[in-house]
LOZAFI-972732 format. One line per 2 residues: number of its first residue (from 1); their letters; for each residue x negated, y, z of N, C-alpha, C. Coordinates in steps of 0.02 Angstrom, whole numbers. Each point is the difference from the previous one (the first is absolute). Layout:
! LOZAFI-972732
NUM> A> X:Y:Z:X:Y:Z:X:Y:Z | ...
END
This chain:
! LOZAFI-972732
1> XX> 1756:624:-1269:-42:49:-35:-26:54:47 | 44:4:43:-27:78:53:-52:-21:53
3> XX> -10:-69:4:-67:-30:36:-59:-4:-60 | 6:1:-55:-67:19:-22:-15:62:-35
5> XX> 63:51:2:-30:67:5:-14:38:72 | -3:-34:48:-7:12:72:-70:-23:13
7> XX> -8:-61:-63:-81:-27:12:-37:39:-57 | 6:46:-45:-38:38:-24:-22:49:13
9> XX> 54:30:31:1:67:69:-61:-20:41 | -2:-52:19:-29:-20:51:-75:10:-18
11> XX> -11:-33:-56:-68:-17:-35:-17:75:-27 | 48:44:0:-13:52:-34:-32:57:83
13> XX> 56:-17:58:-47:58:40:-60:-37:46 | -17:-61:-22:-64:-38:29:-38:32:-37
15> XX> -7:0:-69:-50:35:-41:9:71:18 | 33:23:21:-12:80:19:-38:7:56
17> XX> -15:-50:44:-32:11:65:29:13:63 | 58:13:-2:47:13:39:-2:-45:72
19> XX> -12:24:55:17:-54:59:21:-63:-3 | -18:-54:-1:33:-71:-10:56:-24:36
21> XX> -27:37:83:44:-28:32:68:20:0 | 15:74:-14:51:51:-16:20:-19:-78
23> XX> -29:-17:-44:15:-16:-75:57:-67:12 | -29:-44:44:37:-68:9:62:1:6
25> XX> 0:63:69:53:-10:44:49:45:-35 | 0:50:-32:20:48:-33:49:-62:-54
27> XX> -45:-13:-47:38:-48:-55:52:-85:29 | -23:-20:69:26:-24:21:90:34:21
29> XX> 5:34:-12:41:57:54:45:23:-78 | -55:15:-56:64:1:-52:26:-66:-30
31> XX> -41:-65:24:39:-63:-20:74:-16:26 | -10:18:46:56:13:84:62:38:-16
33> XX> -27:47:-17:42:42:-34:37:-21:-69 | -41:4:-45:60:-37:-79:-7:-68:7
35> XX> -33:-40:29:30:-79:-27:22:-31:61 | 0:16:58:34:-44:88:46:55:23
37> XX> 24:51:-60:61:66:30:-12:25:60 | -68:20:23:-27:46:57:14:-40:59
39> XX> -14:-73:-11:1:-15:89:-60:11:41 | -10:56:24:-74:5:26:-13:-26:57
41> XX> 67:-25:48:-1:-36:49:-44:-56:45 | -9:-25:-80:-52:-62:9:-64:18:27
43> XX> -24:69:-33:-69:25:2:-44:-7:90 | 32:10:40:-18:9:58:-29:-56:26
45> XX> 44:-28:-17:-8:-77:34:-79:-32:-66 | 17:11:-65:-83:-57:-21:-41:40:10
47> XX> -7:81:9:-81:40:33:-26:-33:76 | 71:-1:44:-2:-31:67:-26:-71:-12
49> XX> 25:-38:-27:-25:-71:-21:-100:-7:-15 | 1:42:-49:-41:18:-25:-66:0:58
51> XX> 28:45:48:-79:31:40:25:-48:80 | 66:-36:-1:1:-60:47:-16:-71:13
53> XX> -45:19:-71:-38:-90:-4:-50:-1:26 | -16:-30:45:-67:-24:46:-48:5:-38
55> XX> -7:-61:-39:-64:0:-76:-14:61:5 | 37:44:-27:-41:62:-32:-27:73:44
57> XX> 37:-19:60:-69:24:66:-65:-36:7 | 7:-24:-25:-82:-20:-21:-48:36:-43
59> XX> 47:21:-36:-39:57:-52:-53:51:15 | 27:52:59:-39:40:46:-47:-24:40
61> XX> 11:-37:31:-52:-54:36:-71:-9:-53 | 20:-52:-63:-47:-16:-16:-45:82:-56
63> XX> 29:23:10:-28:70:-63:-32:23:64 | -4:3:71:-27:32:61:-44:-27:5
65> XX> -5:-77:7:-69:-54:14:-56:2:-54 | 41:20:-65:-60:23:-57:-38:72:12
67> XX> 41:46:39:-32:75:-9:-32:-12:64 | -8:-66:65:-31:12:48:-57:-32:-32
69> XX> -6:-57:-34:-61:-33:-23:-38:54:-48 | 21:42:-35:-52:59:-37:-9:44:50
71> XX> 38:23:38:-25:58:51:-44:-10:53 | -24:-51:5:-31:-47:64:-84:-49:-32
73> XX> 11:1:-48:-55:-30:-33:-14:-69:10 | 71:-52:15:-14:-50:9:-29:-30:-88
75> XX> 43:27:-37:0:-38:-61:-86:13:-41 | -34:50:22:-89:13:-21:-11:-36:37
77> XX> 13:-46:63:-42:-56:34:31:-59:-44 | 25:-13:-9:42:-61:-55:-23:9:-34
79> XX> -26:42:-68:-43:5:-39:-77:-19:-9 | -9:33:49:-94:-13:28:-10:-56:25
81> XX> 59:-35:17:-10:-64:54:3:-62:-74 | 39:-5:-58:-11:-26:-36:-29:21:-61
83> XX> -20:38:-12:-46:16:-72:-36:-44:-4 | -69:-19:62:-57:-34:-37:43:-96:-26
85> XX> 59:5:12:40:-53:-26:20:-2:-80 | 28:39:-3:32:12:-61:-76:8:-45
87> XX> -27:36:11:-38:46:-34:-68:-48:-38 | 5:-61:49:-28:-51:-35:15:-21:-65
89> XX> 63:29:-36:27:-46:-56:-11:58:-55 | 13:-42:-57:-1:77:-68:22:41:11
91> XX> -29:55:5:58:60:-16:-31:25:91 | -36:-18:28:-10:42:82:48:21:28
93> XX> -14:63:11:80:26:73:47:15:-57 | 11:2:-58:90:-20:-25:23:-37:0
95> XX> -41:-55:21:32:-60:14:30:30:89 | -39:23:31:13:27:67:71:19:17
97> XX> 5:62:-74:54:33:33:74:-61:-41 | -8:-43:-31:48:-39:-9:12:-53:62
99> XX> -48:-4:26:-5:-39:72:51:37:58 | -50:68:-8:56:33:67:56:35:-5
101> XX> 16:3:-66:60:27:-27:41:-70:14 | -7:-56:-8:53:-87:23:-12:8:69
103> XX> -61:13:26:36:-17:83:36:88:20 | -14:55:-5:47:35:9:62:10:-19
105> XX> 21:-45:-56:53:-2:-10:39:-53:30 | -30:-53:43:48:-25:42:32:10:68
107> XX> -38:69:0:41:56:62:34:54:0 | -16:31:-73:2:60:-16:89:19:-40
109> XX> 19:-36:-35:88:-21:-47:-19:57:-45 | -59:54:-24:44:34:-23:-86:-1:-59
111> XX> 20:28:-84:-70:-26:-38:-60:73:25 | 61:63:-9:-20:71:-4:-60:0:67
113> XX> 20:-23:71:-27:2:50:-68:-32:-4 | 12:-74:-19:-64:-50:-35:-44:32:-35
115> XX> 38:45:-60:-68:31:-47:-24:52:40 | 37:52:39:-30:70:26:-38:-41:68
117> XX> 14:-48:36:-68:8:49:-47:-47:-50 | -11:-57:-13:-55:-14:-47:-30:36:-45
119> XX> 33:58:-21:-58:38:-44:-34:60:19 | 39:15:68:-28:42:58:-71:-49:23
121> XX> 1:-64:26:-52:-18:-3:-56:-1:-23 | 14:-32:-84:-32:-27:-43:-32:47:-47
123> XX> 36:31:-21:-8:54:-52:-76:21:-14 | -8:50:65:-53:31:-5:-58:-9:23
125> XX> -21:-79:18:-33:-76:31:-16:-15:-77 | 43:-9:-29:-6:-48:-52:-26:60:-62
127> XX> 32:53:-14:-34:56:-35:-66:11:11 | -29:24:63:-56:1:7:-48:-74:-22
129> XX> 20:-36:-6:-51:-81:-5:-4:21:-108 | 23:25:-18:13:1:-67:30:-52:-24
131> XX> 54:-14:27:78:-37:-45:15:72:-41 | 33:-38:-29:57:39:-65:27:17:28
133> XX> 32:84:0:61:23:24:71:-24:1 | -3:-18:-67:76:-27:-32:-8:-57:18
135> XX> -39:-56:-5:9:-80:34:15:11:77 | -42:38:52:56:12:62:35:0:-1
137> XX> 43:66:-33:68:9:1:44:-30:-17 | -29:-36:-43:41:-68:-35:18:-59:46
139> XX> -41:-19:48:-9:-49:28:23:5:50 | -3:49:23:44:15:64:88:48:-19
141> XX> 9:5:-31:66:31:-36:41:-93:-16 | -16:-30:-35:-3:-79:15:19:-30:26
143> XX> -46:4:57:-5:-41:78:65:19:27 | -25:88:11:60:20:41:106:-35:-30
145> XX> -22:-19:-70:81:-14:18:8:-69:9 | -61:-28:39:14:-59:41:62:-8:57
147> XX> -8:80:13:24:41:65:84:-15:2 | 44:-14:-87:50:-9:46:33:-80:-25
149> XX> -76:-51:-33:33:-68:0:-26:-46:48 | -44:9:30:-29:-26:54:27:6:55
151> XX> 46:-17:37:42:21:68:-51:20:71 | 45:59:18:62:20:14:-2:34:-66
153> XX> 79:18:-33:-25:60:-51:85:27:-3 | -11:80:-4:46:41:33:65:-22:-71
155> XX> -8:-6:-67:41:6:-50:35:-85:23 | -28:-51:25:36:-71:-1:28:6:51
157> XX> -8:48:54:44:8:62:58:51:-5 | -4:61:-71:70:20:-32:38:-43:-33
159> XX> -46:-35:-66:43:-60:-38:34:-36:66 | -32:-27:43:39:-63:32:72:23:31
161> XX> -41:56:32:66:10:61:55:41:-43 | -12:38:-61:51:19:-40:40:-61:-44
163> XX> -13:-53:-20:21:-39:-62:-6:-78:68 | 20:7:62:1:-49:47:-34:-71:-32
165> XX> -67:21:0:-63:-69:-17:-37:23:77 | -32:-92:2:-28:5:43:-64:17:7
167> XX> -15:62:59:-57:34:-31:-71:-47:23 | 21:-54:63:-46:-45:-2:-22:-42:-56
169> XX> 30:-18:-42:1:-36:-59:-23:40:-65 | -2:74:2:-20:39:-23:-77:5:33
171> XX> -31:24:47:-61:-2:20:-38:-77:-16 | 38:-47:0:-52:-71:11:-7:21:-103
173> XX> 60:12:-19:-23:-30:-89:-58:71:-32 | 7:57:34:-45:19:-32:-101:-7:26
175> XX> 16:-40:44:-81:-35:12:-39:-42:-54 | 44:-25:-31:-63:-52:-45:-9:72:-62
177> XX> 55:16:-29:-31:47:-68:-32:60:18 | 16:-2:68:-61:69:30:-56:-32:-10
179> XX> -34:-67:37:-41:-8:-1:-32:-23:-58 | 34:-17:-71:-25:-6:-51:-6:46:-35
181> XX> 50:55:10:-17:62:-47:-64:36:32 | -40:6:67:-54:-17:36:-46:-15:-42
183> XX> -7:-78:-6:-56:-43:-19:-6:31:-72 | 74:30:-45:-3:-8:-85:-46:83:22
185> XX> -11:39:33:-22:51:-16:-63:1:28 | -21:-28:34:-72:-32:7:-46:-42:-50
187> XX> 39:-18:-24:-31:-50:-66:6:60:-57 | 54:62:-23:-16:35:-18:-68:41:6
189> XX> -6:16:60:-60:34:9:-43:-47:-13 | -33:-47:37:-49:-37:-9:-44:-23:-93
191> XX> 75:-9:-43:-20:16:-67:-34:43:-27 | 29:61:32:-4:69:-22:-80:28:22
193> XX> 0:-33:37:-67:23:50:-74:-54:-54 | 25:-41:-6:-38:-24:-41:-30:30:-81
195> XX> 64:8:-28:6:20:-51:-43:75:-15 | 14:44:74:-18:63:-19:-18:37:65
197> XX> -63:-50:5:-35:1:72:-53:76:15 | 22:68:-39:-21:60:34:63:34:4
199> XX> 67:-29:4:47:28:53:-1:-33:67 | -51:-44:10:1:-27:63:-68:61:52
201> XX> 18:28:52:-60:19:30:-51:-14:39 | -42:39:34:-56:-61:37:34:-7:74
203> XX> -29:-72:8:39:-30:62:-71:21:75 | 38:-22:50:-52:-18:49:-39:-63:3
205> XX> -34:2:20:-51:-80:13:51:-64:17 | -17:-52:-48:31:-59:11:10:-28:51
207> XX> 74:-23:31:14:2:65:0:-88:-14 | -22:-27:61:7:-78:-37:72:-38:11
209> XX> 49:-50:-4:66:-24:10:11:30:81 | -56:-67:25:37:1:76:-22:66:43
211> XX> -47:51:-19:15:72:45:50:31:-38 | 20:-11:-62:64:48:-28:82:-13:30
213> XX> -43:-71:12:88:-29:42:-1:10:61 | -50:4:26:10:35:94:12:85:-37
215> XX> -16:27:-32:18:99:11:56:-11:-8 | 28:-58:-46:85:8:-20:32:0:52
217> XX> 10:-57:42:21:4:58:20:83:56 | -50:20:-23:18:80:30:53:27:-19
219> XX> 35:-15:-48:73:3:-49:42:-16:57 | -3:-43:62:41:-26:39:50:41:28
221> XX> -3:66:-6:67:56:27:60:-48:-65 | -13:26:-68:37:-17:-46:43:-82:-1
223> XX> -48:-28:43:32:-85:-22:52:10:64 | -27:22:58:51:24:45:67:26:-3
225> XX> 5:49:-38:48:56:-30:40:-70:-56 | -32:-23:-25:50:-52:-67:40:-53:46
227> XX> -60:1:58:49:-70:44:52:33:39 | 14:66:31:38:34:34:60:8:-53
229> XX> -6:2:-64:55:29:-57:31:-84:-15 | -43:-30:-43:20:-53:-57:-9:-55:55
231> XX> -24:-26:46:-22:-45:26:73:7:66 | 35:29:-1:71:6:71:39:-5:-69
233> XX> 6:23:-56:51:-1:-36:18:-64:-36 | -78:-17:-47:32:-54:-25:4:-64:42
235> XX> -42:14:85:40:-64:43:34:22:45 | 58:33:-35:67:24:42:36:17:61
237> XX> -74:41:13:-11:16:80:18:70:-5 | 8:38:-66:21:83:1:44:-2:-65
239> XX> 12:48:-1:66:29:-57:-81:46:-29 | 18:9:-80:-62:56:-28:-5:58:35
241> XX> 75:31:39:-14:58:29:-18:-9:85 | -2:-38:20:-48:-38:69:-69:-3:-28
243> XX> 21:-23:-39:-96:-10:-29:-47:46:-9 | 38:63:-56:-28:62:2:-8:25:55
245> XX> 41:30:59:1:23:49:-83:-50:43 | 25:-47:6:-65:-33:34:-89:16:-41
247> XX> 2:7:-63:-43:1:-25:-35:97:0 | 67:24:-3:-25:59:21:-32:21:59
249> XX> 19:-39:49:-18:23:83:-58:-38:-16 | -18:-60:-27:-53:-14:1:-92:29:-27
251> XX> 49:48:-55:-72:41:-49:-3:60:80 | 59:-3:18:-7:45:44:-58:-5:57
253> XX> 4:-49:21:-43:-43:51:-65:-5:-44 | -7:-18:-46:-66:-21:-36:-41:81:2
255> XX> 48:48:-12:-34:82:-15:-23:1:55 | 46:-24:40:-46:51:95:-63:-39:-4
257> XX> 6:-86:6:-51:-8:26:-67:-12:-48 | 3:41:-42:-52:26:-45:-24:59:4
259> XX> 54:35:52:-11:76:16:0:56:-45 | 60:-34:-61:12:52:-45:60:32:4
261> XX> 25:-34:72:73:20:-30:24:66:40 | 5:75:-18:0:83:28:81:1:-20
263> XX> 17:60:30:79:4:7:-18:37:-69 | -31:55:-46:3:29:-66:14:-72:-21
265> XX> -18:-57:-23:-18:-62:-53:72:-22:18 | 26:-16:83:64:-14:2:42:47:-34
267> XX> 2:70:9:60:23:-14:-3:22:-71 | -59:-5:-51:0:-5:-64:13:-55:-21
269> XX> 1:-52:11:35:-66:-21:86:-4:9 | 14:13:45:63:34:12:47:41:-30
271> XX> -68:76:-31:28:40:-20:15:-18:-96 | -45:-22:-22:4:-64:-52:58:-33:-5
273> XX> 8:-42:36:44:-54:8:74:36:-27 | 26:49:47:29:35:-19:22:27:-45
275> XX> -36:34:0:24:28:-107:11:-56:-42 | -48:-52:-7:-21:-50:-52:92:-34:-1
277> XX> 23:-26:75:55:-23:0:66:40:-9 | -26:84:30:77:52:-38:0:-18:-72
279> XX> -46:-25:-28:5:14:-85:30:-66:-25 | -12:-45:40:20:-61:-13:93:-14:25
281> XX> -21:39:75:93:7:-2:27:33:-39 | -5:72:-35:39:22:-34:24:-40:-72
283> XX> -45:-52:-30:22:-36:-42:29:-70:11 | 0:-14:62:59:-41:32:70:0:4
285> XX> -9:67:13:88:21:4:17:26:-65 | -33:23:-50:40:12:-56:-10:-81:-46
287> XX> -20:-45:21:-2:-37:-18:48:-55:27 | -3:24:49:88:-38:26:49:3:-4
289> XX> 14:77:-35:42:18:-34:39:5:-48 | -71:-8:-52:15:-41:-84:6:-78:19
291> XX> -18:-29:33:-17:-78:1:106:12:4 | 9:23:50:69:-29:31:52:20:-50
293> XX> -24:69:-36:57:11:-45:-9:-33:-96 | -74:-34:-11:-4:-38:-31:46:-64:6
295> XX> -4:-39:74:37:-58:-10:56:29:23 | 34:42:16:86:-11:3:23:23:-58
297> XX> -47:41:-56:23:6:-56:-8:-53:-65 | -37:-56:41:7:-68:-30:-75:13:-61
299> XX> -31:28:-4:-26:12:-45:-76:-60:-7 | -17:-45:33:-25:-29:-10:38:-88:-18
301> XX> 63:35:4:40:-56:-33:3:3:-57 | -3:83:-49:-8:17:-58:-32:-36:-30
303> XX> -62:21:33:-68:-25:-40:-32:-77:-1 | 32:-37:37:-12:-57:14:58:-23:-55
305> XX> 56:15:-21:67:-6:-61:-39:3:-68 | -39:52:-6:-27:38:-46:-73:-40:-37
307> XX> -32:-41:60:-62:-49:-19:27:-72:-19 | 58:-9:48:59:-66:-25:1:17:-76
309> XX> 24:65:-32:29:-18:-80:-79:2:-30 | -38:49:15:-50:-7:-47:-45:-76:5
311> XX> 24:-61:47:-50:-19:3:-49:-40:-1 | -37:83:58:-75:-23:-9:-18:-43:81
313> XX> -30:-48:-33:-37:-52:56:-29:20:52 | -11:-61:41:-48:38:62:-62:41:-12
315> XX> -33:-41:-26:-67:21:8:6:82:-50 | 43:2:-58:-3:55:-18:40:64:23
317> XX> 27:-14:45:30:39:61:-55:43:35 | -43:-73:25:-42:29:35:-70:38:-16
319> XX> 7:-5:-81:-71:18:-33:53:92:4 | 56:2:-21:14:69:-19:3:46:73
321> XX> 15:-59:61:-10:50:69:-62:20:19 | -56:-49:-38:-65:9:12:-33:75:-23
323> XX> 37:13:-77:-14:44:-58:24:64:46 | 57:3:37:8:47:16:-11:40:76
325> XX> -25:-63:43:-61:11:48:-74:35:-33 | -21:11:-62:-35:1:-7:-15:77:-37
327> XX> 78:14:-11:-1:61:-19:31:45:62 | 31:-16:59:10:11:42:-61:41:37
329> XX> -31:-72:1:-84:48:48:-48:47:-21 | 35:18:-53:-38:45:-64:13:84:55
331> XX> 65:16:30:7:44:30:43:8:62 | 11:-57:30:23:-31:83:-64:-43:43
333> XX> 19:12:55:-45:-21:70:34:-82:-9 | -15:-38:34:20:-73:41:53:19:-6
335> XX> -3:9:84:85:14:22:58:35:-36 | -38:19:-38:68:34:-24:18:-30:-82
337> XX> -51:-17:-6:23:-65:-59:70:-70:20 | -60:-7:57:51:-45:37:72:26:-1
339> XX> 30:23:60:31:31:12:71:17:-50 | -45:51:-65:57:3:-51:25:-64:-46
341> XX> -47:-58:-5:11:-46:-58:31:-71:55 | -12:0:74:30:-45:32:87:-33:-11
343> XX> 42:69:0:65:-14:-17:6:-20:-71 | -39:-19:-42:-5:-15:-60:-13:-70:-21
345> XX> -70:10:30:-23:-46:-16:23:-72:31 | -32:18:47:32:-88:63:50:-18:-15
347> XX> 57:22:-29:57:-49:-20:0:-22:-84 | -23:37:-30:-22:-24:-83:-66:-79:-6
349> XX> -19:12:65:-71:-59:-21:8:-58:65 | 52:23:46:8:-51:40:89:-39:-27
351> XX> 20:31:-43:56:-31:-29:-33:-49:-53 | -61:32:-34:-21:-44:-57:-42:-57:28
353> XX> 15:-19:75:-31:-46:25:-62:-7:25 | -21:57:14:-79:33:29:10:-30:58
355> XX> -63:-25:52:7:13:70:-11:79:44 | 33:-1:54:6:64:3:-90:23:40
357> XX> -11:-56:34:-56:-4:30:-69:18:-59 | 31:-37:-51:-84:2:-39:25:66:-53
359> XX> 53:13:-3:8:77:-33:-21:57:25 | 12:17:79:-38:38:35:-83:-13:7
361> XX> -24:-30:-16:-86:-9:-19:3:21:-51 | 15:-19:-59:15:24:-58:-1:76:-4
363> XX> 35:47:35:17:74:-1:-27:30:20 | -17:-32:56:-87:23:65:-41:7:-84
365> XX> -21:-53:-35:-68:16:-35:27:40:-59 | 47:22:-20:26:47:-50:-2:70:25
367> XX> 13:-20:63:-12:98:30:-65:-1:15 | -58:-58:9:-63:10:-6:-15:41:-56
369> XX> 9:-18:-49:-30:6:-68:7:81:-31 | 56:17:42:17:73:17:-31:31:-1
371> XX> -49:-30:72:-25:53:60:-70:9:-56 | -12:-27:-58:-61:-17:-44:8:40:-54
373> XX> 82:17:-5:4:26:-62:-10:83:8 | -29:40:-60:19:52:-21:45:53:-33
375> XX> 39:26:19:-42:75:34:41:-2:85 | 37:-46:30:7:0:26:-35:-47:65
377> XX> -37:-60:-22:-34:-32:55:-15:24:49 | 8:-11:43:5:35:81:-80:-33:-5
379> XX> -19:-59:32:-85:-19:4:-43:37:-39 | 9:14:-53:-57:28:-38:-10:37:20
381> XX> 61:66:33:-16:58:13:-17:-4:76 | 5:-37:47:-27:-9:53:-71:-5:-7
383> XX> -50:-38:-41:-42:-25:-3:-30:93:-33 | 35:24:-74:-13:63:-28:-20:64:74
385> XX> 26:-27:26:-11:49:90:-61:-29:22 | 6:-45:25:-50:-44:22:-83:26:-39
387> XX> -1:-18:-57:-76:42:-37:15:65:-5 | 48:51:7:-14:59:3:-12:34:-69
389> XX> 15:-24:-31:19:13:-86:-47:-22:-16 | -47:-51:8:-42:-19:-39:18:-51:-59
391> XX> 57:-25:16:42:-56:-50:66:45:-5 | 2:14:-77:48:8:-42:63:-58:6
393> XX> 72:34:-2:45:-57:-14:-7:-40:-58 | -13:9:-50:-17:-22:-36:-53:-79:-3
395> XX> -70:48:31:-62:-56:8:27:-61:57 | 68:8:74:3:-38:37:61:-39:-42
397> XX> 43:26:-47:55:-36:-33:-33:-68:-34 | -49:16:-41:-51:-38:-34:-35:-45:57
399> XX> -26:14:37:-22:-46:22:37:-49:44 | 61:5:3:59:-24:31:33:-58:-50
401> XX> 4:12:-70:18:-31:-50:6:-78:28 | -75:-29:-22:-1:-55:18:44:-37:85
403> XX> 0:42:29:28:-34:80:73:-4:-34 | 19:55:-29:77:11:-37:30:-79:-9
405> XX> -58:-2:-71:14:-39:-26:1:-56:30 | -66:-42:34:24:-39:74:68:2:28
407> XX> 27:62:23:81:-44:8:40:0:-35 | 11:9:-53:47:-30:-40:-6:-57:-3
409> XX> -87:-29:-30:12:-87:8:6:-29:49 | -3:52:50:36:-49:74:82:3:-11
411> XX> 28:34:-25:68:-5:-6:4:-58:-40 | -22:-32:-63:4:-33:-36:-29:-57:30
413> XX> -26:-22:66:-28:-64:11:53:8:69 | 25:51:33:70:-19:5:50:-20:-35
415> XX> -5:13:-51:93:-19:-24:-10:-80:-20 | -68:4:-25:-6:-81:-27:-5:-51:74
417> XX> -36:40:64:1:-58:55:11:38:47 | 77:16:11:50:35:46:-57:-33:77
419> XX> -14:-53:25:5:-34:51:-86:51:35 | -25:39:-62:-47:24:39:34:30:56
421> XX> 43:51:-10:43:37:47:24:-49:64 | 49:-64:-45:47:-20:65:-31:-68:29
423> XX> -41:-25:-23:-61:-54:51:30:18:66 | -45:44:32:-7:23:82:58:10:28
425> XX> 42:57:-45:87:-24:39:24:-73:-11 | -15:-21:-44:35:-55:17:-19:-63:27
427> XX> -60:10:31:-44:-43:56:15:21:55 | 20:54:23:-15:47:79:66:30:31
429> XX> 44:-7:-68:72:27:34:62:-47:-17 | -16:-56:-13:39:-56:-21:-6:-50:79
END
């Protein structure tokens, strides 16, 4: 009983706003206290564990290679270099920024980074042409949480190296439903564009196939950067955090010899990097805290006892973890969704016979759906910056709906054909 008035406490000073990372570690510390009789002993050693896993030096790395690609302006040449591509299809440059929101997200791991340099781009390109305010924002709020199922992506490199999955096997399975949740939001637009063709704005002069496919090519920093990351990893020439590291020195190299790259742009990417990851460590360690005094207080043995009497089946296991991912992102970030529901969850849905591989895809697109939701969606309000108050939370929530709704039925064309996920692992690491 004192583990789920410890979990109402809990739920009670999240809703107060209170520091997450200090809320964690705090309530971790009174689990420790009344239910493991104050062995705090342990504590040292899983924070140390914690920040001694290789994997997750990768974290900084890759959140650095995203603030060098916005500070440097590689990613407005990636843009310009494929528009007259995209822009050929319904829907013009929103089809664009769903384009360069998938290839920046196969360098970038993180969605927030994806939406803030693409709508730094796009935004006020695409405003001026007379697009809809709210279909931008929509479309690139979207895109951007391509950012953390499309590999590298910073949340499958916590799942892995915390819940010991392999994070290679994690990067190969979330490639195909990236790239279909991709295509499903392109075909969104393209409808949409049809349907209600003066939210579309005026384009430039018709570019014909084959000069649109030579400007694309100018994209070539980016295919570079994907082969330095994903191209050593998934042919097992780097570890993800070799990879990052290489891919970073490489935007690095790409800035100079574009002649953008000034020690201000370095040491604001830097100075970025920094904060973005203090905030991320501080909910590491209070999260390593509860994680460790959750399981020595057995408490996910509870609850796994507790679904035994009531029960309920897989799939409705997984519809009620879904329900509550969903109220989760109503007022938590990613990570920190992650983070608190990990010691929970992973042993309730990998006991009910889940794979652990296609469950972590699974959670990746539940903390998407997050980053979508209101009043807390992190993208919306990136993008709400981005126009400069010209879009209401409200008008970008709405126009977000539909992408919403898009992944859920990607969850549901997962559960019915798991193998979208595990195809590629189980071609490439077998």
């Amino acid at each position: 009983m004192m583990s789920f008035a410890a979990g109402g406490l809990l739920a009670a000073a999240l809703a107060s706003g209170a520091w997450l990372g200090v809320t964690l570690g705090l309530f971790g510390l009174l689990i420790f206290q009344f239910q493991v009789g104050g062995n705090f002993s342990v504590l040292s050693t899983a924070v140390w564990n914690t920040f001694n896993s290789f994997a997750l030096t990768s974290i900084p790395v890759f959140i650095f290679l995203g603030e060098v690609l916005g500070e440097t302006g590689i990613a407005m040449r990636v843009y310009n270099a494929i528009a007259p591509l995209f822009s050929r299809l319904p829907g013009g440059l929103l089809q664009t920024n769903i384009g360069t929101c998938t290839l920046f997200s196969a360098i970038s791991g993180s969605s927030t980074a994806t939406a803030a340099v693409v709508g730094s781009v796009a935004y006020e390109e695409l405003e001026q042409r007379g697009y809809h305010r709210a279909g931008i924002v929509g479309s690139i709020a979207a895109g951007g949480t391509l950012g953390i199922l499309i590999p590298p992506s910073i949340p499958m490199i916590i799942y892995g190296s915390w819940q010991d999955v392999s994070i290679g096997k994690l990067f190969l399975a979330g490639v195909l439903p990236g790239i279909l949740m991709a295509v499903m939001f392109m075909i969104y637009i393209g409808i949409r564009a049809r349907l209600r063709p003066a939210e579309i704005g005026r384009e430039d002069k018709f570019v014909p196939l084959g000069k649109a496919l030579i400007m694309s090519m100018q994209a070539w920093p980016f295919l570079v950067l994907i082969l330095s990351i994903l191209g050593t990893t998934f042919g097992g020439f780097a570890t993800p955090t070799e990879a990052a590291a290489l891919g970073a020195a490489t935007a690095i190299l790409l800035a100079a010899l574009y002649g953008q790259l000034t020690l201000k742009r370095l040491s604001n990417a830097l100075r970025n990097t920094t904060q973005v990851f203090g905030q991320i460590s501080l909910i590491l360690i209070g999260a390593a805290v509860l994680s460790q005094a959750v399981s020595l207080a057995g408490i996910p043995k509870e609850l796994l006892a507790i679904v035994a009497k009531m029960n309920v089946g897989p799939l409705a296991l997984l519809a009620l973890v879904l329900g509550l991912y969903l109220v989760l992102g109503c007022v938590l970030t990613p990570i920190e969704m992650l983070l608190i529901t990990l010691p929970f969850v992973f042993p309730l849905l990998t006991g009910a016979g889940y794979d652990p591989v296609w469950l972590g895809v699974m959670l990746v697109i539940m903390i998407e759906i997050g980053l979508l939701t209101p009043p807390v969606g992190i993208n919306l309000f990136v993008l709400m910056a981005t126009s400069k108050g010209q879009v209401s939370l409200g008008e970008a929530a709405w126009a977000s709906l539909p992408f919403w709704l898009l992944q859920i039925v990607m969850l549901g064309l997962l559960t019915m054909f798991p193998q979208i996920a595990l195809l590629l692992p189980s071609l490439m690491m077998n």
